[in-house]
VMD Tcl script that draws the C-alpha trace (Angstrom):
set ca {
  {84.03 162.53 79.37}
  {82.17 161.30 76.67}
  {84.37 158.85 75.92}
  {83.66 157.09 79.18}
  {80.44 155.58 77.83}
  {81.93 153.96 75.16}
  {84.74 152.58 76.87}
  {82.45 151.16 79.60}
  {80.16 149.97 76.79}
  {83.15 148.15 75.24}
  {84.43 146.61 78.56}
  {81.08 145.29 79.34}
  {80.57 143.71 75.62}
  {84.54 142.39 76.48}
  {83.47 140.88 79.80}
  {80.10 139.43 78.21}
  {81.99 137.66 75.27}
  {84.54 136.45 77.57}
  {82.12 134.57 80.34}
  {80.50 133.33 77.03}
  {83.63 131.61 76.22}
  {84.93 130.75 79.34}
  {81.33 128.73 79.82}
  {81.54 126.67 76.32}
  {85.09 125.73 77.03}
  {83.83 124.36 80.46}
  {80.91 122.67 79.10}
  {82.81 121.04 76.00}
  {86.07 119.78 78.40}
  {83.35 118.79 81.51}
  {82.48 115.13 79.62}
  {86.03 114.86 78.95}
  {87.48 115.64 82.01}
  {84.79 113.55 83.41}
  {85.54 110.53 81.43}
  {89.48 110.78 82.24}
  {89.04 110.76 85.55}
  {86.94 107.60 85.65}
  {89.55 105.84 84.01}
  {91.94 106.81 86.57}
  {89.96 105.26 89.15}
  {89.49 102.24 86.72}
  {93.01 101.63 86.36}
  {93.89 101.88 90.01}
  {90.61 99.37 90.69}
  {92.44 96.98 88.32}
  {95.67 97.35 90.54}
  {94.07 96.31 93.64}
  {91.05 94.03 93.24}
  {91.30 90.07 91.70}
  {90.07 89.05 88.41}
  {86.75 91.06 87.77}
  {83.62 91.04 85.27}
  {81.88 93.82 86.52}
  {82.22 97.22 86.99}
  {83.17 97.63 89.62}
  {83.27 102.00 89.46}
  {79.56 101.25 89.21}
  {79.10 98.46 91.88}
  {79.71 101.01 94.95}
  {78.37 101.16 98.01}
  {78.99 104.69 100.30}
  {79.28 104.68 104.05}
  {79.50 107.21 106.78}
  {82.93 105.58 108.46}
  {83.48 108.28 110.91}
  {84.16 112.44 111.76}
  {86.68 114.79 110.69}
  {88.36 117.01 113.20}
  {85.43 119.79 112.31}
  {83.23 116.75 113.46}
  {81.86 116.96 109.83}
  {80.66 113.25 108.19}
  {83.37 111.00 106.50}
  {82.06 108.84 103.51}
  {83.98 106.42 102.49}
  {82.80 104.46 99.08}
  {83.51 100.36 98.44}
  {84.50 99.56 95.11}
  {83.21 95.88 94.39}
  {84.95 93.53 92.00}
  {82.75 90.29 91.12}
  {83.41 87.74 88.56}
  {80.19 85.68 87.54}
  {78.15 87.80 90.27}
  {80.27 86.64 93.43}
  {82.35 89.09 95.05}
  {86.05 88.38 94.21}
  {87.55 91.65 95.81}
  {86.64 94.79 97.64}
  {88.51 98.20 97.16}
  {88.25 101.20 99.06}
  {90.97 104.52 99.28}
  {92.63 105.50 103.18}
  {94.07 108.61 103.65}
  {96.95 109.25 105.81}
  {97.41 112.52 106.95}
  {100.53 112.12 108.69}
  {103.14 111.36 105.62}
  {106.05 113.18 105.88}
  {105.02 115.81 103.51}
  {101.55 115.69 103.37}
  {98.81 113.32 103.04}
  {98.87 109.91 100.88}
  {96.36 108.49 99.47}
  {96.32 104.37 99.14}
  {93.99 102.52 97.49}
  {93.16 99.23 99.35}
  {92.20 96.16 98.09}
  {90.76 93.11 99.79}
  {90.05 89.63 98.98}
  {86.82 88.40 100.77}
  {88.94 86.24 103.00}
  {90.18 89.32 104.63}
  {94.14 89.30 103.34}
  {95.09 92.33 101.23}
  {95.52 91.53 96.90}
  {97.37 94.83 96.65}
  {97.75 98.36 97.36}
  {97.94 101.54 94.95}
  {99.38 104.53 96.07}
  {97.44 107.44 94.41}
  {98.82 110.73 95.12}
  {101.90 112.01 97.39}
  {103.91 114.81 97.71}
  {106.94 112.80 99.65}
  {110.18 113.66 98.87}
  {112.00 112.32 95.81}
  {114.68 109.71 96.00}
  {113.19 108.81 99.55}
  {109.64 109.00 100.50}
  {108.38 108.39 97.05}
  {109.91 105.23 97.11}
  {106.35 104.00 98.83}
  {105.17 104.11 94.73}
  {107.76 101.63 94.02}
  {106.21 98.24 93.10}
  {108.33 95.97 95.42}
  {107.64 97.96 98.34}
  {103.66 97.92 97.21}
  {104.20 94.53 96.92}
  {105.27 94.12 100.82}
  {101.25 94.55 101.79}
  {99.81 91.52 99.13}
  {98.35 88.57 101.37}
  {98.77 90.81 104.89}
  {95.86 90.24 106.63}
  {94.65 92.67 109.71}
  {95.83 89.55 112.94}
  {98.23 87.85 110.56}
  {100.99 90.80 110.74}
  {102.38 93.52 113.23}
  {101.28 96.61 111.84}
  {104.37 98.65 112.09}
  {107.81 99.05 110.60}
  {110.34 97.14 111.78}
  {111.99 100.13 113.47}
  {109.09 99.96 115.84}
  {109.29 96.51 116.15}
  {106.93 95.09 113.93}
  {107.00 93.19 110.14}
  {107.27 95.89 107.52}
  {110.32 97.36 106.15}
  {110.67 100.84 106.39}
  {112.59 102.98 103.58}
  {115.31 104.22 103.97}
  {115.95 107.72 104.73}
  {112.17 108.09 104.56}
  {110.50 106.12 108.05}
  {107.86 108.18 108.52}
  {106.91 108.01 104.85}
  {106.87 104.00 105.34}
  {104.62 104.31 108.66}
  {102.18 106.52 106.95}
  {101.59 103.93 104.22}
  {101.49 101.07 106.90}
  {99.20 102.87 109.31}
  {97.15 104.12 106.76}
  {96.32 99.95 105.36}
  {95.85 98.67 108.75}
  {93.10 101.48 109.53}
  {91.64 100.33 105.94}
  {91.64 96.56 106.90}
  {90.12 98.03 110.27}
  {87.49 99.79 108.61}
  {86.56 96.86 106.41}
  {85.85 94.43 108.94}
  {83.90 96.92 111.16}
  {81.72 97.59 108.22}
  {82.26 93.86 106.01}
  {78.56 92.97 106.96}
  {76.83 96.15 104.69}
  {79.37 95.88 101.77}
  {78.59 92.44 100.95}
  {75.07 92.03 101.75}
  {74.14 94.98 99.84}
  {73.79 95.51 96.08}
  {73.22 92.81 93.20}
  {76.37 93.07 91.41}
  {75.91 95.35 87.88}
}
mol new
graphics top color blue
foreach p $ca { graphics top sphere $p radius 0.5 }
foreach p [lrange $ca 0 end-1] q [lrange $ca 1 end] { graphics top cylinder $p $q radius 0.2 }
display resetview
């Protein structure tokens, strides 16, 4: 019985020691991890948006674009590209929920004369060999000048102008719906993203 002292004694100095470490190795990988991540977005900004000067991670602008099932706020932030402080490209990341196995993520980017410079797919879980064929640069490459009136928004297996993949239609849908609800958004809200901010 008197052992028990000690032995709590010890776990607690354990446990103290441990949180201790547990708290520098957060705070020394936070900037890090930070950093990382911001590059990630930079690189998939550079994928999507025309020749820039700025930057444009900085030169944001977040609006409230709409509910969630839950009927909770969804923000959805504008990346703006501008070369010599005029606006040469605006990028923004769609979600579609309904990908075959899960949700993709595109990043969207639009030329201020409303046609698409290029898409970025950023994460997936489709299936390999089919669906995550949508990663593919040629089939990324299907959405550059599209604009929102200029195309039928669906695969051609529903009758409209975009290929679908074979083996993998519903992962080719998901992308196409996902781009015309981003080109959708954009115009709805084009007035606020380009009359506000100064450039950076």
């Amino acid at each position: 019985m008197k052992e028990f002292p000690r032995l709590l004694l010890a776990l607690t100095l354990i446990a103290a020691i441990s949180g201790a470490i547990l708290a520098l190795v957060e705070q020394a990988t936070r900037e890090p991890i930070k950093e990382q991540r911001r590059q990630q977005m930079l690189r998939a900004l550079s994928a999507v948006l025309p020749q820039f000067d700025n930057s444009p991670d900085a030169d944001t602008l977040t609006i409230t674009t709409g509910t969630d099932r839950h009927g909770n706020p969804v923000d959805t932030t504008f990346y703006r590209g501008r070369k010599d402080n005029q606006i040469t490209g605006t990028a923004f990341q769609v979600v579609a929920p309904d990908g075959y196995s899960g949700n993709i993520a595109v990043m969207v980017g639009i030329r201020p004369d409303h046609s698409v410079h290029a898409i970025e797919i950023l994460t997936h879980a489709e299936t390999p060999g089919l669906g995550d064929k949508i990663s593919e640069p040629w089939y990324k490459e299907l959405f550059s000048d599209k604009t929102l009136g200029g195309s039928d928004w669906r695969v051609k297996k529903d009758g409209g102008d975009f290929d679908q993949l074979t083996g993998a239609t519903i992962s080719a849908r998901a992308v196409v719906g996902a781009v015309r609800t981003g080109l959708e958004l954009y115009r709805e809200h084009e007035d606020k993203i380009i009359a506000q901010g100064d450039g950076q």
